[in-house]
C-alpha positions as CSV (number, residue, x, y, z in Angstrom):
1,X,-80.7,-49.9,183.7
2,X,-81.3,-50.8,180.4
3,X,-84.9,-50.4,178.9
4,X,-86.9,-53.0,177.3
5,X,-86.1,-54.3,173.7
6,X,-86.0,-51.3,171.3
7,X,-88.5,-52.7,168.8
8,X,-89.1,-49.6,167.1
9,X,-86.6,-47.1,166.6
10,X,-86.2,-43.8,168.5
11,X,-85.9,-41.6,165.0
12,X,-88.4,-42.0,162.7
13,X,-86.3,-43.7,159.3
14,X,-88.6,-41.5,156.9
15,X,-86.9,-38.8,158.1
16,X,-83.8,-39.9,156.9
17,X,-85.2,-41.4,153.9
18,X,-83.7,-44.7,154.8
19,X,-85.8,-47.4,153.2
20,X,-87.4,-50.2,156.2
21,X,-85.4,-53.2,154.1
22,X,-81.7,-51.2,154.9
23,X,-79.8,-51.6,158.4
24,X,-77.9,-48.5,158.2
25,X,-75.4,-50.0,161.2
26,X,-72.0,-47.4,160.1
27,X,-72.6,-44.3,162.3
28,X,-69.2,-44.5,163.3
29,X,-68.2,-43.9,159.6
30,X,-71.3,-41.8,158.1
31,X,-74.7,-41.6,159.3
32,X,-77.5,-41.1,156.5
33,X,-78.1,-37.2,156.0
34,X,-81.2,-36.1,157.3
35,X,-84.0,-34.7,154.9
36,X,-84.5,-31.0,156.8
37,X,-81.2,-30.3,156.0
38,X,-82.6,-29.0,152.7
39,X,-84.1,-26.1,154.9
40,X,-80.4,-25.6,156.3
41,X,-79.5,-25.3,152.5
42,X,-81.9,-22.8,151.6
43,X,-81.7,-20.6,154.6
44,X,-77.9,-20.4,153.7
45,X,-78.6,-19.5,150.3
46,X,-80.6,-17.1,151.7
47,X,-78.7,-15.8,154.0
48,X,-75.5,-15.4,151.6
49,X,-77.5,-13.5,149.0
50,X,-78.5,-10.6,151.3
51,X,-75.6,-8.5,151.8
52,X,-74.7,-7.3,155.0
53,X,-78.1,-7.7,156.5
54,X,-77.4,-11.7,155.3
55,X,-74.0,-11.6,157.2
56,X,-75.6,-10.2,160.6
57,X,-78.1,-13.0,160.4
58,X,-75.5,-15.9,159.6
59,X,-73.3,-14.2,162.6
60,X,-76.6,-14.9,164.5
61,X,-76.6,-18.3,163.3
62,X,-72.9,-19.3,164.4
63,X,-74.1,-18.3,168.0
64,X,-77.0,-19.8,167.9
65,X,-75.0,-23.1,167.0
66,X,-73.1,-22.7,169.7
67,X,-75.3,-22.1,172.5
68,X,-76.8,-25.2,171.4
69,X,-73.0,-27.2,171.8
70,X,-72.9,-25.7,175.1
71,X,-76.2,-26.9,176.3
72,X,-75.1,-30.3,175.2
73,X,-71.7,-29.8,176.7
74,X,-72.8,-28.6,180.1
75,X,-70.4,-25.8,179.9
76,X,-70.1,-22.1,178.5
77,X,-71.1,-20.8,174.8
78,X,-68.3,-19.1,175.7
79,X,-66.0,-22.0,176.2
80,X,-67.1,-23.4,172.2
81,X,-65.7,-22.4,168.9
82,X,-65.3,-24.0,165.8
83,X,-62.3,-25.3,163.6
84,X,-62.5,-27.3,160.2
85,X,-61.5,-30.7,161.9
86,X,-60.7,-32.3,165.0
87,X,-57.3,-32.5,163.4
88,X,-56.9,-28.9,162.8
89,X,-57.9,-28.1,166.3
90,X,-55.5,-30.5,167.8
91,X,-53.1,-29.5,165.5
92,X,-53.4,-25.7,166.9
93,X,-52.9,-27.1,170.7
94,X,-49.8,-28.7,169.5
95,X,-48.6,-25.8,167.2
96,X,-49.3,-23.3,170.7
97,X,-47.0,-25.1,173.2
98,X,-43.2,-24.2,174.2
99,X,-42.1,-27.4,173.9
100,X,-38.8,-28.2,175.5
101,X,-36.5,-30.9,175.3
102,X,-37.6,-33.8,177.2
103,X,-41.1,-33.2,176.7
104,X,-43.6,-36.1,176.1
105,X,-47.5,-36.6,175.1
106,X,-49.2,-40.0,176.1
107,X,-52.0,-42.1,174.4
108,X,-53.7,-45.1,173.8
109,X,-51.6,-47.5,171.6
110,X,-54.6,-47.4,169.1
111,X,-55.8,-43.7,168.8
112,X,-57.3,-42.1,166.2
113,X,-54.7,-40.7,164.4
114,X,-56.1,-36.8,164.2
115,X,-55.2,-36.9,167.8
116,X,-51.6,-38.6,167.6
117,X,-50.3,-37.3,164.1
118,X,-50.2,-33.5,165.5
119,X,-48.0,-34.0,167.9
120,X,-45.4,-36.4,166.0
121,X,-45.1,-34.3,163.3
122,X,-42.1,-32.2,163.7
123,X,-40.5,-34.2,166.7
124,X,-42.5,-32.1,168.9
125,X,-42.1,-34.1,172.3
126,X,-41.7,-37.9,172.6
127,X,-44.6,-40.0,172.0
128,X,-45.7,-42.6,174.7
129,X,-48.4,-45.6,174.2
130,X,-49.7,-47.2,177.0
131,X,-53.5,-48.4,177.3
132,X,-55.5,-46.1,179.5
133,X,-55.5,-48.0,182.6
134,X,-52.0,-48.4,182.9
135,X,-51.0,-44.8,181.8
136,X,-50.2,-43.6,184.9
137,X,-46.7,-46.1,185.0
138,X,-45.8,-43.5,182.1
139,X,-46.4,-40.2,183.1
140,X,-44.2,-37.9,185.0
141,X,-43.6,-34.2,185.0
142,X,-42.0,-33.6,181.5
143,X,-45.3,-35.4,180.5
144,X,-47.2,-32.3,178.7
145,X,-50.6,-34.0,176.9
146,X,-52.5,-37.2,177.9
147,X,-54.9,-37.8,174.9
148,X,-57.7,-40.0,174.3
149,X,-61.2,-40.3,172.4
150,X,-64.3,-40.8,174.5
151,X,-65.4,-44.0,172.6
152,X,-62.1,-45.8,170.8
153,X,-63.2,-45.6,166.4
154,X,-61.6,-48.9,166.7
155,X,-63.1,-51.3,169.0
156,X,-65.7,-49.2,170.8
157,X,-64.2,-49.0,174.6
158,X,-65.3,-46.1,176.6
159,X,-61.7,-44.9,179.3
160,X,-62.7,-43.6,182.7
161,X,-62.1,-39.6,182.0
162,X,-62.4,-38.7,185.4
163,X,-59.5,-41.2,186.0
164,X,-57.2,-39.9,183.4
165,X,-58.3,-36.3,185.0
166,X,-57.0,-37.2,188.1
167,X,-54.0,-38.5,185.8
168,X,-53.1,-35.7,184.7
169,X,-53.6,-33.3,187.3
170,X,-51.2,-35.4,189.1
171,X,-48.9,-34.2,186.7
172,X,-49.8,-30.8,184.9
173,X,-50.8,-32.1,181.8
174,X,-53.4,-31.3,179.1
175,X,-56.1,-33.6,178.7
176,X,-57.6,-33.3,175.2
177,X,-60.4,-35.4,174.6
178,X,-62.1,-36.4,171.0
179,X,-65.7,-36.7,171.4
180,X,-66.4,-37.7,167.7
181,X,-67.7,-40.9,168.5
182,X,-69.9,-40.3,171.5
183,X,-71.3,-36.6,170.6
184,X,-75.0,-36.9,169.2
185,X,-75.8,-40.0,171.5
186,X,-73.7,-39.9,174.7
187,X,-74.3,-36.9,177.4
188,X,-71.0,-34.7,177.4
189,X,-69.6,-32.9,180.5
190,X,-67.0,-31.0,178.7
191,X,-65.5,-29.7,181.6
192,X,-63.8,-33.2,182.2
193,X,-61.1,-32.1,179.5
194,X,-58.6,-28.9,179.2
195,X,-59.7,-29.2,175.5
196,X,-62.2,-31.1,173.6
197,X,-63.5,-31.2,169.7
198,X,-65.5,-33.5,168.0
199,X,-66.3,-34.2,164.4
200,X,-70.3,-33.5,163.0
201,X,-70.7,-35.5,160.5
202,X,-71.0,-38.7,162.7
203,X,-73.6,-39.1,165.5
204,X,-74.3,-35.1,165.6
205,X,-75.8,-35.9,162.1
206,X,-74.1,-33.0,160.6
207,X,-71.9,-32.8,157.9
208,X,-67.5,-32.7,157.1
209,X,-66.2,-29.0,157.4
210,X,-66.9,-28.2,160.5
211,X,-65.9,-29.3,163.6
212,X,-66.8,-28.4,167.6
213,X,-64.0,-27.0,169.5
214,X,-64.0,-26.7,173.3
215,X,-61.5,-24.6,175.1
216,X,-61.7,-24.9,179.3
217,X,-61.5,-21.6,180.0
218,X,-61.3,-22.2,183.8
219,X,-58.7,-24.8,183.6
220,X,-56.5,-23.2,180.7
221,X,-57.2,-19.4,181.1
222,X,-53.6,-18.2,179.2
223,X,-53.8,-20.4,176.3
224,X,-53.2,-18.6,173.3
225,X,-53.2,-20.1,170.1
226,X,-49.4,-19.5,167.8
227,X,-51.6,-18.0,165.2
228,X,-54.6,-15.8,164.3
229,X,-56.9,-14.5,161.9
230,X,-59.7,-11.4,161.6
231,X,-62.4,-13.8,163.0
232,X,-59.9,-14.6,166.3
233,X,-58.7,-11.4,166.8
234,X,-60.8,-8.7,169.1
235,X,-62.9,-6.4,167.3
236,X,-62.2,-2.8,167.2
237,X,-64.1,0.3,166.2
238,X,-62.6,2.1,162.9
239,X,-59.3,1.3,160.9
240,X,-57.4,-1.4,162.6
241,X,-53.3,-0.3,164.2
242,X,-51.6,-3.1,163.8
243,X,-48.8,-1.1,165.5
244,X,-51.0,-1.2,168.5
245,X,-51.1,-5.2,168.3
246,X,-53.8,-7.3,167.9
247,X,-55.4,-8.9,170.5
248,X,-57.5,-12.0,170.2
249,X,-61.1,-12.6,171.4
250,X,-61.4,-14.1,174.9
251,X,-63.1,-17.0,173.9
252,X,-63.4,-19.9,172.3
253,X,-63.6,-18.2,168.5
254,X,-60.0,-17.7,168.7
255,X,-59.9,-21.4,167.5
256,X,-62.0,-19.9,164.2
257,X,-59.1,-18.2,162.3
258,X,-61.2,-17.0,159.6
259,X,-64.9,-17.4,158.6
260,X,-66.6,-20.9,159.6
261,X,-67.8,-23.0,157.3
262,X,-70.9,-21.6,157.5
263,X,-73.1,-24.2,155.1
264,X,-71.9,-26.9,157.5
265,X,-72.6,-24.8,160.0
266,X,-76.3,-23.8,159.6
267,X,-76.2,-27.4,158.5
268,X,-75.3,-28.8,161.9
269,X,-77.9,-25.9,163.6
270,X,-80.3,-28.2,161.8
271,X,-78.9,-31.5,162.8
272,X,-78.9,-30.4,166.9
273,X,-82.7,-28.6,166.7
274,X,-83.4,-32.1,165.2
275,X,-81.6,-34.4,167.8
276,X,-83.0,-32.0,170.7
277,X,-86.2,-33.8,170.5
278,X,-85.0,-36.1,172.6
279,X,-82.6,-36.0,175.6
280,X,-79.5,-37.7,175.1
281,X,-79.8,-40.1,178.0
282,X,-82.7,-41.8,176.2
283,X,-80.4,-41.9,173.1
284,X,-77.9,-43.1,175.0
285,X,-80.5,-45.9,176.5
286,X,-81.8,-47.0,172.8
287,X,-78.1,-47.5,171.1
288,X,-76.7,-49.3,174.5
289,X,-80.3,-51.9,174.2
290,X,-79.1,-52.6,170.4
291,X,-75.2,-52.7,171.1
292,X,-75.8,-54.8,174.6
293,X,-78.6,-57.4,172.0
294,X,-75.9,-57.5,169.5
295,X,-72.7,-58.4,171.7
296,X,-75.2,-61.2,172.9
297,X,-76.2,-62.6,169.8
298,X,-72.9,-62.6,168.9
299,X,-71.7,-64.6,171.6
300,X,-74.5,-67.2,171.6
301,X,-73.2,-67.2,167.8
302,X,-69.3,-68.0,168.7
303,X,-68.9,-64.9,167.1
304,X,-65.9,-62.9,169.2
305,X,-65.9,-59.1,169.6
306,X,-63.0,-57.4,170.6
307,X,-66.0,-54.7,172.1
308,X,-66.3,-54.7,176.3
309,X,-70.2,-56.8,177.1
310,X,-70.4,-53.9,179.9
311,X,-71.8,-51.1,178.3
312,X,-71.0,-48.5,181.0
313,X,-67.6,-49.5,179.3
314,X,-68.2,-49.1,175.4
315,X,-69.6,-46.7,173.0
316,X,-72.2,-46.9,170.4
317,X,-70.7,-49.6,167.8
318,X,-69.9,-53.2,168.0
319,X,-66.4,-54.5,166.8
320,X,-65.1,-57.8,165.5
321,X,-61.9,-58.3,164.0
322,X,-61.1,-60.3,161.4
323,X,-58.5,-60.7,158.7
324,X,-61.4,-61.0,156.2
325,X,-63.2,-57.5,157.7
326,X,-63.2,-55.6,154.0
327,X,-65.0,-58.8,152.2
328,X,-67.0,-59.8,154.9
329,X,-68.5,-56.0,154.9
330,X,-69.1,-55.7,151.3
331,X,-70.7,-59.2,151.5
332,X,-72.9,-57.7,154.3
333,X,-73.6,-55.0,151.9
334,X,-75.1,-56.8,149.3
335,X,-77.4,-58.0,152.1
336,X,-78.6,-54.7,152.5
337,X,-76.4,-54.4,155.8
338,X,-74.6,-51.2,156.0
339,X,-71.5,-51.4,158.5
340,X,-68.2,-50.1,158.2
341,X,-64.6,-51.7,157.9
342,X,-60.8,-51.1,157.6
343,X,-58.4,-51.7,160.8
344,X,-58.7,-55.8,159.9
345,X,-62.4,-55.3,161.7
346,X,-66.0,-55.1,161.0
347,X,-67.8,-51.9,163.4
348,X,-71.3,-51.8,163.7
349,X,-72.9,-48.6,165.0
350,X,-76.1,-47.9,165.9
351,X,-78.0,-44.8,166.5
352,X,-81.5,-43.4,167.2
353,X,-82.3,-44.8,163.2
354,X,-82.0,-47.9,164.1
355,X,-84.5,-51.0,166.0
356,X,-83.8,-55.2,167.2
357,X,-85.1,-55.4,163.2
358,X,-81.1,-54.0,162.4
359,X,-80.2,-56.5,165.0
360,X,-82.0,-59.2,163.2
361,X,-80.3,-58.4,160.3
362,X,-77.0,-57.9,160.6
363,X,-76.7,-61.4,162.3
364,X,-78.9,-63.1,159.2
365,X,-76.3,-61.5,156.5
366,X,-73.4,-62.1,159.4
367,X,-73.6,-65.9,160.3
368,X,-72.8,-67.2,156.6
369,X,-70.5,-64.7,155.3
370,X,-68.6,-65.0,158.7
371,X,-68.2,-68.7,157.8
């Protein structure tokens, strides 16, 4: 059930440095960079300037990072690594199959491209579209992948991944799931997926340049990536024999080729010690009040969403298309109304940041400029 109108909001706005007369409503796109990540700066700088002793603690640091992922995953630190994007993690996935003739991948008509483009590029396997509750007429044993984002960039819907599970155990596929719009405000149970990533400059309040990587280690025991680097192969003591081969470490690092991006990393430490003040079914509770206020409003306003009302069946923003998206959205703007556009549609995303007051105001700019 949902809670009672979220008049105040869950994060304090100072923290961001978000003035009280701005509805930052484009989490989807870019949330607002929280002030403590100065600290994140400095203990990098830090860090970097103190030799080998510096290395040891920012190797401390990446597994401190990812013990925090797991906890928020329900899964492993074992089973989380890092790449530079979710589209060079996918990208690996696709680039580590035997593909045969006859092979095909499956996904939404509308997915984010980071999880299509890998696997057209190259005529790897045929590509299949079908919305998520009708993929199974589409599958069948040459199908390899079925991929999907938690919470569509596009118009917000949430799939049913224990459906699509099912789906593809039916048929001994992958399923590779983008969490990038539901990580930071949605509870994750990784183990849902044979692979998972997820952007951190979004909802986990992070920044670009660094991306979460899950591998299902129970599911997917063999995989083995088609290429490596000194951070995924298997340390050894003295001078490495390459003659003796190289083999890669047994978890999810092998994803990390070479070093992370260890500013964004420490970066994103920051942005999870922040967001663990709160569990994320009471984030979860706050953005669903706003998005559940707003789809109403809208409605009461004639206003059509393309956004499901039921919000055990959409994410944290509220879509409307429109052939007018890009001016209506700079038109909000000048109204102090920060949403996001592109894809002919207007997406408003809330997170802890925001109150009703964002409500308020995204339908006073809205009403007029939607004409």
């Amino acid at each position: 059930m949902l809670p009672g109108m979220s008049n105040l909001p869950l994060f304090p706005r100072a923290d961001f440095g978000l003035p009280d007369d701005i509805a930052h409503v484009c989490a989807g796109g870019e949330t607002p960079f929280l002030l403590r990540h100065a600290n994140a700066f400095a203990a990098y700088a830090r860090d970097k300037a103190q030799g080998l002793p510096g290395r040891t603690a920012q190797e401390a640091e990446v597994e401190r990072v990812r013990g925090s992922l797991a906890k928020r995953w329900n899964c492993a630190t074992g089973d989380i690594g890092f790449v530079s994007s979710v589209a060079e993690g996918v990208s690996m996935l696709a680039e580590s199959i035997d593909w045969r003739s006859g092979d095909n991948v499956l996904f939404e008509p509308d997915e984010y491209p980071s999880v299509v483009a890998p696997f057209m590029a190259g005529g790897r396997a045929e590509i299949r579209f079908s919305p998520c509750a009708q993929m199974a007429d589409l599958v069948d044993a040459r199908t390899r992948i079925i991929g999907v984002s938690a919470a569509s960039y596009l118009n917000g819907a949430r799939p049913d991944l224990l459906a699509l599970r099912a789906l593809a155990d039916s048929v001994g596929a992958w399923l590779v799931v983008d969490y990038t719009q539901a990580a930071g405000w949605l509870p994750i149970e990784a183990g849902v997926a044979d692979f998972a990533f997820a952007s951190s400059y979004k909802w986990h309040l992070g920044t670009t340049g660094i991306a979460t990587a899950f591998w299902n280690r129970v599911r997917q025991p063999e995989w083995m990536p088609s290429s490596a680097g000194w951070m995924s192969i298997a340390p050894a003591p003295g001078r490495l024999d390459y003659n003796a081969g190289l083999p890669l470490v047994p978890d999810a690092m092998r994803f990390c080729r070479g070093n992370p991006a260890h500013l964004p990393l420490y970066v994103l430490g920051s942005a999870l010690d922040y967001l663990g003040q709160w569990e994320t079914p009471v984030v979860q509770r706050h953005v669903h009040t706003l998005t559940v206020a707003l789809l109403g409003q809208l409605e009461a306003a004639g206003i059509p969403t393309i956004t499901p009302r039921d919000p055990g069946a959409h994410g944290a923003s509220v879509c409307i298309a429109s052939p007018r998206a890009d001016a209506i959205v700079a038109a909000l703007g000048e109204k102090d109304v920060l949403a996001w556009g592109g894809r002919g549609r207007i997406r408003f995303s809330f997170h802890g940041y925001n109150a009703m007051d964002d409500v308020s105001r995204i339908m006073d700019a809205l009403v007029p400029a939607w004409g």
